[in-house]
N, C-alpha and C positions, 0 to 999 in steps of 0.2 A: 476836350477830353485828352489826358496823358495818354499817351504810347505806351504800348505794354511788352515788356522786354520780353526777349524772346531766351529762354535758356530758363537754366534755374537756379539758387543763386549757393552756389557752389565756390569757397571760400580757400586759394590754397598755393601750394607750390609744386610741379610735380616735374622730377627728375627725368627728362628725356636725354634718351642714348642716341643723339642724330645718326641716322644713316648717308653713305656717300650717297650724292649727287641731286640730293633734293636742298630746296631753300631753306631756312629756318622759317618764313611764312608757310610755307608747306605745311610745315612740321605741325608748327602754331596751332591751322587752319583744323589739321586733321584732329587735334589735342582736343581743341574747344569743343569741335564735335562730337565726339566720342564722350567726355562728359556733358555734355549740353550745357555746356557754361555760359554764364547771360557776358560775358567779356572774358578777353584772354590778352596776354601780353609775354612778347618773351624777352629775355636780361642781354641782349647783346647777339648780333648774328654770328654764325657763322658759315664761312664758304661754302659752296654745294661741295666744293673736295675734302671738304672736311669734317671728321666723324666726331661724335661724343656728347660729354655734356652739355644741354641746352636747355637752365631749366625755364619752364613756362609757369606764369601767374595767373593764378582764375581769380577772379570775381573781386573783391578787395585785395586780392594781392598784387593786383596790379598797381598800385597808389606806392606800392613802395619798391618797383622793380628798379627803378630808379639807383639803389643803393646796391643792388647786383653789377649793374652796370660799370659801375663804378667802381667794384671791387676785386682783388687778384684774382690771375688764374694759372694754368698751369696747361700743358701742351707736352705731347711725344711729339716729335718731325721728324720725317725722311728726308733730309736733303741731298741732293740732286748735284754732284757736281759737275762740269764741263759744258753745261749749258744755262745761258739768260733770257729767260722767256718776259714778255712784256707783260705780261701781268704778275712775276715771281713765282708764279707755280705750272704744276704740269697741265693744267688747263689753256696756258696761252701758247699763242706761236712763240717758236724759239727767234732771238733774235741775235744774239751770239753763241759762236763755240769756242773755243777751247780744248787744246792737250790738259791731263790730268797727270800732272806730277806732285802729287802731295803728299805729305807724314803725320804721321797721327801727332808728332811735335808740333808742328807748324799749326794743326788746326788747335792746339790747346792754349800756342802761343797767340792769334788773331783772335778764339772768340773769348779771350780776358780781358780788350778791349773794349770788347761786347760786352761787358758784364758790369754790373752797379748802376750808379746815376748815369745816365746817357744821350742825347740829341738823339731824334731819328728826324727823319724824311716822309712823311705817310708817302705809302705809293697812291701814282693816279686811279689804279683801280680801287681805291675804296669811296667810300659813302660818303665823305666829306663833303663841303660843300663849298661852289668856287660862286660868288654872285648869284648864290640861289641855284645852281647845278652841278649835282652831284660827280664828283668827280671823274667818275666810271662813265657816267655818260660821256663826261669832254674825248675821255679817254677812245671810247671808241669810236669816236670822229679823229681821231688823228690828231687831237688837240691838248698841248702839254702844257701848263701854268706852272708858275713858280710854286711850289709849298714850304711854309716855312715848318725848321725844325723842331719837334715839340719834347720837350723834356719827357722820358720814361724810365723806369728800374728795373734792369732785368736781375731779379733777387739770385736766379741759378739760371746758369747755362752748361749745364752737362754733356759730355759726351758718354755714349750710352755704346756706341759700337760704330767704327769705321772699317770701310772693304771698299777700298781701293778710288771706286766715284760713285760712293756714297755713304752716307754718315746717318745715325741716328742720334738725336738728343733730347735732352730734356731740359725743359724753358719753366723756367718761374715766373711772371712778370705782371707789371702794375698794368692798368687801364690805359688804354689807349694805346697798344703794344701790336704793331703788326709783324705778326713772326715771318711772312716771308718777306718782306722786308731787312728783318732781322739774317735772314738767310743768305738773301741777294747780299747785305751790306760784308757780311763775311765770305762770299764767293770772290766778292772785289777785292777785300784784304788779301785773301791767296792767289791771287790773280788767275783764276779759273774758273770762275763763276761759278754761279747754284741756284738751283731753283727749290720752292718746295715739292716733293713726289707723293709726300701724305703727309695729312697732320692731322693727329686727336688730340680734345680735347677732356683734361684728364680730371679737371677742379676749377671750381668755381666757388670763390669765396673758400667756405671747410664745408661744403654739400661733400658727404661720401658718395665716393663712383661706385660702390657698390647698391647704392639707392637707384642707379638708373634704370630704366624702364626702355625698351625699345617701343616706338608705336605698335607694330604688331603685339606685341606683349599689351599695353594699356588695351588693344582693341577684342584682343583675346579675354579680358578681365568683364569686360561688357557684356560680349556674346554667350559666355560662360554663365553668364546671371541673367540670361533675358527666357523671360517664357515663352510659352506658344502664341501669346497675345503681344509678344513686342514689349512686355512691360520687363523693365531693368529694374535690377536691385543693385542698387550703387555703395553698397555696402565696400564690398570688395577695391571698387575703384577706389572710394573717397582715402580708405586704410593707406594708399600710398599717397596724400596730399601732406607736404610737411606744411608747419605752422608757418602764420604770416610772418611774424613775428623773427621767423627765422633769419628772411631776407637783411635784420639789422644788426647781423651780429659785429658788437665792436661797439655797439650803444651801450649807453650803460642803463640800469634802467631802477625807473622810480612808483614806489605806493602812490596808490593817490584813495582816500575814501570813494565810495559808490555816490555822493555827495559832489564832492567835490569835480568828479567827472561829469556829475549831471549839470554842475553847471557852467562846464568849461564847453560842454554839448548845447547850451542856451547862448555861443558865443560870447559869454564874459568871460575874465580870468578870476584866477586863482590865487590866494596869497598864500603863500606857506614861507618857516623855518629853515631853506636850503639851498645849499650854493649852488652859484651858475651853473648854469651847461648850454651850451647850443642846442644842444638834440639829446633828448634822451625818453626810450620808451617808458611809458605809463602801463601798468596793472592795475585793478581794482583788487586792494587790500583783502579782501573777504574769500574773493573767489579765484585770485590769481590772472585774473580773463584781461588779452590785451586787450586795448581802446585807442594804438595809436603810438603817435611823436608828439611831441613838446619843446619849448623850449622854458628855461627859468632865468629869471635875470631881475637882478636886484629885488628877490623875493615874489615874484610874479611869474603866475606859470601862463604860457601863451601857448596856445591851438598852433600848430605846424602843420599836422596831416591824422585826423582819425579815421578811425572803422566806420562802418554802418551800425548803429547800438543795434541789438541783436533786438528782434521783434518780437 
């Protein structure tokens, strides 16, 4: 006999405003709950020190968080100058200090450096993974490996306000971008070091931050619709779940008849009149309703990743 999923099957994206000093599984954990969602997924962690966007995927939206992952974001940071904590932020022990003599010249001239196509360093504290252990582990055994450097874009590195030893800015940057990193490496250009002292997170992909939702807010949306018998009307909740489909922006996207997707869903393909593409989402012509990624190639449309057809 199958297993009977537990949740209900709740379809969606919903914009969380992380608060400091919880995990993003935290976050995740508490999200799912509050909807009863039969699965949840979130697009990229971030630090317990660090606030903001963090959006979560319920139920089919998790098949394509994938592509959040993957896509720009954007950040406010406090950096920290005069001191180099071993983790880059105010979280670790300090490990050097430093006199602070700097000018708001000097930091415009070091982080231009910073800026465009660029090499970084991951630091040891993050998630990567060194022979199967995550680097943060080694790291807090004492244990430092080489990492090699990985190409990243920081599109904008602004300065937003400096006072004396310490600086506010704004980061634009590609995937795979660790901003204190990004912090530390300019603390070393002025030779003062820096740490990060806060960082939010302001964008993700073009999600508006005025869509965010604190958990308290989501939990208040629940309690507000529950009766005296415990029964929720998730009316309310669902009204803030953006579409799946959201997650893909930058796809381009293609009709397909209510046909033709039934029987790309029978795993065969597809022949149609149209040019390549790797990836591009599918509608059903009639109703507008996604159904998914594709690929087409040499007139042949191929299954990538679909929805659940609606029951």
């Amino acid at each position: 006999m199958a297993r009977r999923k537990k949740g209900r099957p709740v379809n969606g994206i919903v914009l969380v405003d992380k608060s400091q000093g919880s995990s993003s599984n935290h976050i995740l954990q508490r999200v799912r709950a509050i909807y009863g969602a039969e699965k949840a997924g979130h697009t990229g962690a971030l630090d317990p020190l660090a606030t903001g966007m963090l959006p979560v995927c319920l139920g089919e939206a998790t098949k394509y968080s994938q592509y959040l992952l993957e896509s720009d974001k954007a950040y406010i940071v406090t950096a920290k100058f005069g001191e180099r904590t071993d983790t880059s932020d105010a979280e670790g022990e300090v490990v050097e200090t430093f006199d602070v003599n700097i000018t708001e010249s000097q930091i415009l001239e070091h982080k231009a450096t910073l800026t465009g196509d660029i090499k970084q360093v991951p630091t040891m504290f993050s998630a990567l993974k060194h022979n199967g252990q995550p680097l943060y582990k080694l790291a807090r055994q004492g244990i430092t490996v080489e990492r090699e450097a990985r190409p990243i874009t920081i599109f904008k590195f602004e300065l937003l306000r400096f006072d004396g030893d310490e600086a506010d800015f704004e980061v634009h940057c590609s995937k795979g971008t660790y901003i204190r990193t990004l912090i530390d490496d300019l603390g070393q250009l002025l030779g003062c070091g820096a740490h990060v002292k806060a960082l939010r997170r302001i964008k993700v992909a073009n999600y508006p931050a005025d869509k965010m939702l604190t958990v308290d807010q989501i939990q208040a949306l629940k309690d507000d619709n529950m009766d005296e018998e415990g029964v929720v009307d998730t009316t309310a909740l669902d009204s803030h779940l953006l579409p799946l489909e959201t997650a893909l922006i930058g796809l381009p996207e293609t009709m397909l008849t209510a046909r033709q997707i039934e029987v790309l869903r029978y795993g065969q393909t597809v022949a149609v009149d149209m040019p390549d593409v790797a990836e591009t989402k599918i509608f059903e012509k009639d109703t507008n309703v996604f159904h998914g990624v594709v690929s087409i190639k040499s007139g042949v449309v191929k299954v990538k990743r679909l929805v659940v057809a609606p029951q």
